[in-house]
ROPA-322090 format. One line per 5 residues: number of its first residue (from 1); their letters; for each residue x, z, y of C-alpha. Coordinates in steps of 0.5 Angstrom, whole numbers, plus 500, padded with zeros to 3 digits. Each point is the difference from the previous one (the first is absolute). Layout:
BEGIN
NUM) A) X,Z,Y | ...
***
This chain:
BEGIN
1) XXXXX) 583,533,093 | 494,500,497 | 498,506,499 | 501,502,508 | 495,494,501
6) XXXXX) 495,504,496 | 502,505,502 | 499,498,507 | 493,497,498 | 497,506,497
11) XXXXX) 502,504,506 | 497,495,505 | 493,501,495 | 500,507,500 | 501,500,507
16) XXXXX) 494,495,501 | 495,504,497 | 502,507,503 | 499,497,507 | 493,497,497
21) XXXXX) 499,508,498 | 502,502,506 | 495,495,503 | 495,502,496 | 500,507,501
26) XXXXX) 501,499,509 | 493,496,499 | 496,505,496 | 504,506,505 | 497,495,506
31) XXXXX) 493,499,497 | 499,508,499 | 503,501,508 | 495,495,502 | 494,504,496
36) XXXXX) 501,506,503 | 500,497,507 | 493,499,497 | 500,506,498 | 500,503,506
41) XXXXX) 496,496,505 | 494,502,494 | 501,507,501 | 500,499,507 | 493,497,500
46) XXXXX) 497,505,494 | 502,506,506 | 497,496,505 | 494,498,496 | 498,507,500
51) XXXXX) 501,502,507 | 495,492,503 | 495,503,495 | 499,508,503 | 501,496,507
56) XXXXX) 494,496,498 | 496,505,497 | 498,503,506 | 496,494,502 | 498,497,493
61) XXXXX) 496,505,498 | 497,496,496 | 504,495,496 | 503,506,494 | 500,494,496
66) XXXXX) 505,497,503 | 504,506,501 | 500,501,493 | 502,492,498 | 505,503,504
71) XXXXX) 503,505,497 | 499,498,493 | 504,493,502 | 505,504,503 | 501,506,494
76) XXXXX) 500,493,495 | 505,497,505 | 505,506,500 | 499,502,492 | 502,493,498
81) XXXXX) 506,499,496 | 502,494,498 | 502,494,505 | 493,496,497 | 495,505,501
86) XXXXX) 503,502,507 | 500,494,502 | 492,500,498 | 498,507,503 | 503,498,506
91) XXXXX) 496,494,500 | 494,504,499 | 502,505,506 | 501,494,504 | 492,497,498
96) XXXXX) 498,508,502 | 504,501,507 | 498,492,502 | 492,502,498 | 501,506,504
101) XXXXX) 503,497,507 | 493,495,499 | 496,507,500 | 504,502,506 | 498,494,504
106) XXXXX) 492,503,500 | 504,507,504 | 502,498,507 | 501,506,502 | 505,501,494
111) XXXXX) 504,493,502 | 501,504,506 | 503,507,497 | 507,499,503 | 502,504,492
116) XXXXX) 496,495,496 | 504,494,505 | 507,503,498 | 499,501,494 | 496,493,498
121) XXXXX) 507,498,504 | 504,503,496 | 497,498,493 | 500,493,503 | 507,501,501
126) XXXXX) 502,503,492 | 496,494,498 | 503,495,503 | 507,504,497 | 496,500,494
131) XXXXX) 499,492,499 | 508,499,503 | 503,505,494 | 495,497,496 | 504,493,501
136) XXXXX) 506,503,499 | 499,503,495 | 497,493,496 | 505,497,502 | 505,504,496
141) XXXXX) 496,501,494 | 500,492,500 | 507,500,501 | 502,505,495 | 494,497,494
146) XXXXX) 504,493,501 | 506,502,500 | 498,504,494 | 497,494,496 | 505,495,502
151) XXXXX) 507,498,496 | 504,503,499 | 499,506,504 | 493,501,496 | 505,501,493
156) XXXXX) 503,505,504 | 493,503,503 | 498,500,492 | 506,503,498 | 499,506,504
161) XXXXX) 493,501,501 | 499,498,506 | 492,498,501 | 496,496,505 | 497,504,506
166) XXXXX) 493,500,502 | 497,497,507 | 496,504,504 | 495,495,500 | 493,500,504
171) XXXXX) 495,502,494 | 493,500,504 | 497,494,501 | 497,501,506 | 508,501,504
176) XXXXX) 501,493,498 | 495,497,504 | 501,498,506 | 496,504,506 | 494,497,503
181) XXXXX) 501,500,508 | 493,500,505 | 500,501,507 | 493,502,501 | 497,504,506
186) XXXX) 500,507,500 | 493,504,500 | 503,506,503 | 497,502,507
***
């Protein structure tokens, strides 16, 4: 009789850690789905950072400058690797296309252009898809990490090399502040 106590006992352990491994592993699964969806929003931003640029050149002639932050930011952005340094190049890209639409507001007729318009709208959108993923994405990871570290499952992480994931964090100092808002008159006659 004892022995099928003991039994019994070990079987309910076994199947209790299995289940915190399963859960292990659906947390890591949901964290790496919640990453592409990122991914994807990012791809879809590099390829319409190009295409705002070409529209912007007829008109900008001359601010190659700003184009060229552009560019950069944008091929850092898309050779970055890790989730840390994606993180700070699409933060840089972020400063870049936002010192880009402060120039943009010295060109009227560009503001005007129907492609730029579609476009700005579209970026606006891939942003807004960014920022929405982004805190998915973090809630996951924050999640995932706890359950990494808390008992007991943190026994189970340890034992099959489970590691924490890592925020994509706002990296550029100058994103965390909130913008200024001035409503003053226009000079355009």
């Amino acid at each position: 009789m004892f022995g099928w106590i003991l039994l019994g006992l070990a079987a309910a352990v076994v199947f209790y850690f299995v289940g915190i491994y399963n859960q292990l592993v659906r947390l890591r699964n949901r964290v790496k789905n919640m990453w592409s969806q990122i991914d994807v929003q990012l791809k879809r931003r590099h390829d319409l950072v190009p295409n705002l640029v070409e529209t912007a050149k007829g008109y900008m002639k001359h601010e190659r400058e700003t184009f060229e932050e552009i560019t950069k930011a944008r091929s850092r952005a898309m050779g970055a690797g890790s989730v840390g340094d994606k993180s700070k190049a699409e933060g840089n890209l972020t400063g870049a296309l936002g010192r880009f639409m402060l120039v943009v507001e010295n060109y009227p007729d560009l503001k005007a252009n129907q492609n730029f318009l579609a476009l700005q709208e579209e970026l606006t959108s891939t942003e807004n898809k960014i920022a929405f993923s982004r805190q998915g994405y973090n809630d996951s990871v924050l999640f995932f990490n706890n359950k990494i570290q808390m008992f007991p499952s943190n026994v189970i992480a340890n034992s099959f090399n489970f590691t924490e994931e890592e925020f994509f964090e706002i990296e550029e100092a100058g994103e965390r502040k909130v913008p200024k808002v001035s409503f003053s008159e226009s000079t355009e006659s």
